[in-house]
C-alpha positions in Angstrom: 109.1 81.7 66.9 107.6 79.3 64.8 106.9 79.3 60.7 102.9 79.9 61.6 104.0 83.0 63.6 105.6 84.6 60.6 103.0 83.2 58.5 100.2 84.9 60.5 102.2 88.2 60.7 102.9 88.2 56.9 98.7 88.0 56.4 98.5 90.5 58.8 100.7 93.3 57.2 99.3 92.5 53.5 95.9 92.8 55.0 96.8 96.0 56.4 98.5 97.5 53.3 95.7 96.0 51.2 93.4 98.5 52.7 90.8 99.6 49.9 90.8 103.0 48.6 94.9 102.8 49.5 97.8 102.6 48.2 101.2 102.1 48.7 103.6 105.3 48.5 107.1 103.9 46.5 109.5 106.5 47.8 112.5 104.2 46.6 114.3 106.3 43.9 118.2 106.1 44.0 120.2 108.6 44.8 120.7 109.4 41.1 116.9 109.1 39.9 116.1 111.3 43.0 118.6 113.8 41.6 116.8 113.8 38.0 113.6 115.0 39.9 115.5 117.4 42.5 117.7 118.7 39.5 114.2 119.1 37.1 113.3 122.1 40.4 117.0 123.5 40.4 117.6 121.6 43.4 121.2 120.5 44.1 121.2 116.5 44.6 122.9 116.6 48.7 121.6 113.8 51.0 120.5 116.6 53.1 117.6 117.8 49.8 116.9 114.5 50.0 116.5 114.3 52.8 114.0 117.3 53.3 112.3 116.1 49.9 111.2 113.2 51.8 110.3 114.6 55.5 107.8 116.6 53.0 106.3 113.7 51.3 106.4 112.0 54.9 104.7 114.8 57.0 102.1 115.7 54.2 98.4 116.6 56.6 96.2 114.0 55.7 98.9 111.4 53.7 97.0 108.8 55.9 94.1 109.0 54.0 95.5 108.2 50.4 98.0 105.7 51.5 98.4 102.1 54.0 102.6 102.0 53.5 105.9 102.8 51.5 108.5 101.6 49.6 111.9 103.1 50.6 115.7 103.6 49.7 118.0 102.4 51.5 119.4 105.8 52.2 116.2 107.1 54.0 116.3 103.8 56.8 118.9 106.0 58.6 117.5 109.6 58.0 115.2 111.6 60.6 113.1 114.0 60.2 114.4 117.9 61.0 112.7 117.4 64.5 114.8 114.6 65.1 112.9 111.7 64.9 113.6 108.3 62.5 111.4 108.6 59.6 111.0 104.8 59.9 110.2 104.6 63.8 108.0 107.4 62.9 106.6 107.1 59.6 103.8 110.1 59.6 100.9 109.1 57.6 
């Protein structure tokens, strides 16, 4: 592939995430920033409350609306949802 391929594909995701009236959902807290929030609920800071924390922000009804992407850890490219589906294949916005 060629440097105007990548080019035209960058234009084309920033035009997509530049959607008006969006925004972009940063979902990229640390593992220990994530635990200051989960811990400000009484929430015990596991990978698997993280994991739930986000498959709740992920699956929200109508997220599509407000937002045109995310920002994400690190941790959540190899989490699924508690159906069993990748959270990044299947972002559900």
């Amino acid at each position: 592939m060629t440097l105007n391929y990548y080019k035209q594909q960058l234009k084309e995701t920033a035009t997509a995430l530049a959607k008006s009236g969006k925004e972009i959902l940063a979902v990229d807290k640390s593992t220990k920033a994530i635990g200051k929030r989960l811990a400000s609920i009484n929430i015990v800071n596991t990978e698997e409350n993280r994991k739930i924390y986000r498959d709740l922000l992920f699956t929200t009804e109508g997220l599509e609306e407000f937002i045109s992407g995310a920002i994400l850890f690190k941790e959540t490219l190899f989490q699924d949802y508690t159906d069993g589906d990748s959270m990044v294949k299947n972002f559900r916005n």
